[in-house]
N, C-alpha and C positions, 0 to 999 in steps of 0.2 A: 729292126733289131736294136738292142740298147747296150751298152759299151759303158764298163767300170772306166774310170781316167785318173791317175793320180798325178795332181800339178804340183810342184814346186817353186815357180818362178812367177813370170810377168800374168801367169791365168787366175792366178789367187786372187780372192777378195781384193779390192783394194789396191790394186797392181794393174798396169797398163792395158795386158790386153785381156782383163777378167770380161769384159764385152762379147767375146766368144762363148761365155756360160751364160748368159744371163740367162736362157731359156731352160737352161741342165740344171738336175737337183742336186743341190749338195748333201752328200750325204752323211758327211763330217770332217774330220780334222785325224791324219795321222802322223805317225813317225814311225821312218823305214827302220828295219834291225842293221846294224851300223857296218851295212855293204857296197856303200856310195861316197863318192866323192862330191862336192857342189862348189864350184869354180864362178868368179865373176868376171864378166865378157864385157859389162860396162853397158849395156843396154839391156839386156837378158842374160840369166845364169847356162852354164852347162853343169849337168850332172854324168858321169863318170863312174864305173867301181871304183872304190874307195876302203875306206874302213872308217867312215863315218856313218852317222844317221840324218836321214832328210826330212824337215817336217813342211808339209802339204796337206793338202786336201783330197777328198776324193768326190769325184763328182759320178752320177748317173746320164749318158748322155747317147743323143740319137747318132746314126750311121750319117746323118748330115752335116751333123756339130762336128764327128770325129772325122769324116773327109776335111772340112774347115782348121780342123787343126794339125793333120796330116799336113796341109800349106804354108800353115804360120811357120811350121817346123823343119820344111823345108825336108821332109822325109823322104827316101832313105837317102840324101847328100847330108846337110849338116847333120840332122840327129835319125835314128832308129827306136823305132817301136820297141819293147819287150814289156811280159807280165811281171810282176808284182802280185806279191799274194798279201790281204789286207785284209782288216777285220770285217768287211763288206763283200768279200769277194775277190777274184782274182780281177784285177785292174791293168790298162795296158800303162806305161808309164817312156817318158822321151828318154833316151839314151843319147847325149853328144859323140861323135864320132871323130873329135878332132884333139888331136895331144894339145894340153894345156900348162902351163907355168905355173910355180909352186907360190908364187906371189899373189894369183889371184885367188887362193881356196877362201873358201867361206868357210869357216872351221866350225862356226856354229850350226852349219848344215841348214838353215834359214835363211831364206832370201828375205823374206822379208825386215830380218835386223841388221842385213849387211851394214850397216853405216854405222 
């Protein structure tokens, strides 16, 4: 079975641990409608509801890739699965579970420009 995924953090192109997609198609580049929060943790981000918008990726991926990433995510202790609806389809996307500090938001909703 194949599994929509929309990443925002360290699985993006170019980001740490995008080596768990390598084998998954990308199937483009979105931005969430501005119902998210995205907090930096210093190693990887947490996203949160919010009243921002998040920009990621969407990937096409196997029930292997997504066990695999159920791990990295430490599901359901640090983060929770939920859908996202996205111009590809309905996608599962990570929800952090842990209250965060207003010092760390990412405001531009991109992990990848945090700096």
């Amino acid at each position: 079975m194949q599994h929509l995924v929309f990443v925002y953090g360290t699985l993006r192109q170019g980001e740490s641990n995008h080596s768990f997609l390598e084998s998954s198609q990308l199937l483009g580049q979105y931005v969430t409608k501005p119902e998210y929060a995205l907090y930096d943790l210093g190693p990887y981000p947490g996203l949160i509801e919010g009243h921002h918008t998040i920009s990621g990726e969407v990937y096409l991926v196997d029930e292997e890739t997504l066990a695999k990433l159920d791990i990295l995510e430490d599901v359901p202790v640090e983060y929770r699965r939920d859908t996202i609806e996205t111009p590809f389809g309905t996608a599962w996307i990570y929800i952090y579970q842990e209250v965060t500090s207003q010092e760390a938001l990412i405001d531009s909703g991109d992990w990848c420009q945090r700096v």
